[in-house]
C-alpha positions as CSV (number, residue, x, y, z in Angstrom):
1,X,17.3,147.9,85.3
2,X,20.7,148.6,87.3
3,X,21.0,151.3,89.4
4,X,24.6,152.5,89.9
5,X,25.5,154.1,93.5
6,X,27.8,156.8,92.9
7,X,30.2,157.8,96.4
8,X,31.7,161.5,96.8
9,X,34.9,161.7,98.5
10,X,35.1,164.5,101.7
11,X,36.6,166.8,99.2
12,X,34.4,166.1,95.8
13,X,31.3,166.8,98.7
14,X,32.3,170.1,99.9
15,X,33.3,171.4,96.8
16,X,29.9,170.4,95.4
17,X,28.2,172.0,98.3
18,X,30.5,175.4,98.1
19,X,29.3,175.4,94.2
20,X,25.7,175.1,94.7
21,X,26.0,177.9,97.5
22,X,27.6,180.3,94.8
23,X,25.1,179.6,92.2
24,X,22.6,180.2,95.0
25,X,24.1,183.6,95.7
26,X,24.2,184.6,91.9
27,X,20.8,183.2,91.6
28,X,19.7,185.7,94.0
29,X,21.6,188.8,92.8
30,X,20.5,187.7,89.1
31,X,17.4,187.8,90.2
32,X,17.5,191.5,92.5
33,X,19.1,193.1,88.9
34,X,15.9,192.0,87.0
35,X,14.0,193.6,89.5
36,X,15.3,196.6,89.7
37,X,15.8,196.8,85.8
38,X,12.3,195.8,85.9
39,X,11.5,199.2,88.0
40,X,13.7,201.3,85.7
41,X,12.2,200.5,82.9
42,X,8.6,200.8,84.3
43,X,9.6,204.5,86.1
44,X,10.9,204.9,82.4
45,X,7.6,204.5,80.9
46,X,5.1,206.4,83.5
47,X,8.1,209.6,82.9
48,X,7.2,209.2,78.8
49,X,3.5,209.0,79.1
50,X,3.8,211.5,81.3
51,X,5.1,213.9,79.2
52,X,3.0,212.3,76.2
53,X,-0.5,213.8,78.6
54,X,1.2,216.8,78.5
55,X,0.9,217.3,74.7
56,X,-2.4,215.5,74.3
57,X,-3.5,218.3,77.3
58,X,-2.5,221.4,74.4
59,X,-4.0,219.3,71.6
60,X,-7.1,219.4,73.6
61,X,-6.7,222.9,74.6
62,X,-6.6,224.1,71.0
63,X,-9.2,221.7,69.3
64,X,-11.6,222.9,72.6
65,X,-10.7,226.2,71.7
66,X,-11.2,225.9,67.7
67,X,-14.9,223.8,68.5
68,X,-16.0,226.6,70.8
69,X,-15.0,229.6,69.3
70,X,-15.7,231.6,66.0
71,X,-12.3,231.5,63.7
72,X,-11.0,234.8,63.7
73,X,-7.9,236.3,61.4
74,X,-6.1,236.6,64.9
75,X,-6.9,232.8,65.9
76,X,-5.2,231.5,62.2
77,X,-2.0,233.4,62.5
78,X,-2.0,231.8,66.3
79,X,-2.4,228.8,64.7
80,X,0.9,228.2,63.4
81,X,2.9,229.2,66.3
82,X,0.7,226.8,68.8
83,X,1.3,223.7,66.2
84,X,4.9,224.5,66.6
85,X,5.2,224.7,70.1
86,X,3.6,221.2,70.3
87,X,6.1,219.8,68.0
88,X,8.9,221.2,70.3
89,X,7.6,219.8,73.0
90,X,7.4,216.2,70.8
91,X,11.0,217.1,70.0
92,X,12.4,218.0,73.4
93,X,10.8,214.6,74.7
94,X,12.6,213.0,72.3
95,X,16.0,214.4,72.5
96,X,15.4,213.7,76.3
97,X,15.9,210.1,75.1
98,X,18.6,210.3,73.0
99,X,16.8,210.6,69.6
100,X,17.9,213.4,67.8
101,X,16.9,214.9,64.1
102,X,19.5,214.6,61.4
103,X,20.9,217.9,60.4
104,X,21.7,217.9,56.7
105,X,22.2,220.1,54.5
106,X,24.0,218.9,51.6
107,X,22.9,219.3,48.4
108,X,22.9,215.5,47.3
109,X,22.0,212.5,49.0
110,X,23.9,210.8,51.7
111,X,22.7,207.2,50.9
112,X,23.9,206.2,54.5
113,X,21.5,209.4,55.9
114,X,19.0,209.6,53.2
115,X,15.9,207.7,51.6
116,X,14.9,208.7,48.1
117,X,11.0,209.0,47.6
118,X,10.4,210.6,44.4
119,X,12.0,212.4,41.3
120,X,10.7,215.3,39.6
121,X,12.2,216.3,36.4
122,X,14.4,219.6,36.5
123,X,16.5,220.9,33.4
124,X,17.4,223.7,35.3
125,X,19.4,221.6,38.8
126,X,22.0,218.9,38.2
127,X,20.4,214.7,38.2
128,X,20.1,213.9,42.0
129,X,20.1,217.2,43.5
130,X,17.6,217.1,46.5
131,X,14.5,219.5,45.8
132,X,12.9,218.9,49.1
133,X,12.9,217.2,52.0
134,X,9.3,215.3,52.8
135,X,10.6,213.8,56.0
136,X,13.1,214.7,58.5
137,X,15.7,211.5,59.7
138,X,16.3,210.8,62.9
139,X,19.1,209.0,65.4
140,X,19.0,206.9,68.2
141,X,22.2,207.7,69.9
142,X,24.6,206.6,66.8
143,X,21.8,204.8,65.0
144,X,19.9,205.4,62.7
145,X,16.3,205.7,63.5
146,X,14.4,206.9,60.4
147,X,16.2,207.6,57.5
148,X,15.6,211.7,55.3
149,X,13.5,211.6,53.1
150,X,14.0,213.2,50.2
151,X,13.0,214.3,47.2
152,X,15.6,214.5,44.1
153,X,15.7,215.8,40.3
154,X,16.0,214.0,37.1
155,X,17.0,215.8,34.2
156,X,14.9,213.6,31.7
């Protein structure tokens, strides 16, 4: 086994020595982004759940109030408008974070927007005319997150 000296000139030394001082330095900025990336992300997270408690508080306002008190005519036609105001506030907490619902309202489906789930015969509407929508779509900025789903007629 032969070991094998190697000699640095002056020059080859101290540009060796200014390179591993810059890597050093990046190393250490590299390493402060992460962290604070790191805090982002976890301030990120505590803001969601957050705002998640928030509308598990009103769903278990309203299932309290349905389990201790009789159903009245007055209490079902509430019912509706509380469900709703939960989902706004499922919607607003999304759009907070960029995800938005897909508003269409074409007639046929956009194959780039929209996901077929079933047909149902129709004489009376041309073939692939949307009947109903079973699921709304939704983006992520430009993306798309969750396609529409839809459902479209056949006429045979």
């Amino acid at each position: 086994m032969s070991t094998q000296i190697f000699k640095l000139s002056q020059e080859q030394r101290d540009r060796l020595l200014q390179e591993i001082g810059n890597l050093l330095k990046e190393r250490g900025v590299l390493q402060q982004s992460v962290r604070e990336q790191q805090v982002k992300a976890t301030t990120a997270s505590e803001e969601l759940f957050l705002e998640l408690l928030e509308v598990v508080d009103t769903l278990e306002f309203l299932l309290n109030y349905v389990a201790n008190h009789e159903p009245s005519p007055q209490s079902w036609e509430r019912l509706p408008k509380s469900l709703a105001s939960i989902e706004k506030k499922l919607l607003m907490i999304l759009e907070r974070r960029q995800v938005n619902s897909i508003e269409f309202s074409a007639t046929q489906p956009d194959f780039t927007l929209c996901r077929v789930v079933d047909r149902e015969v129709r004489s009376d509407l041309e073939n692939q005319t949307i009947t109903k929508v079973v699921r709304r779509g939704f983006r992520l900025g430009n993306k798309l997150l969750r396609p529409i789903e839809v459902i479209t007629s056949k006429t045979e």
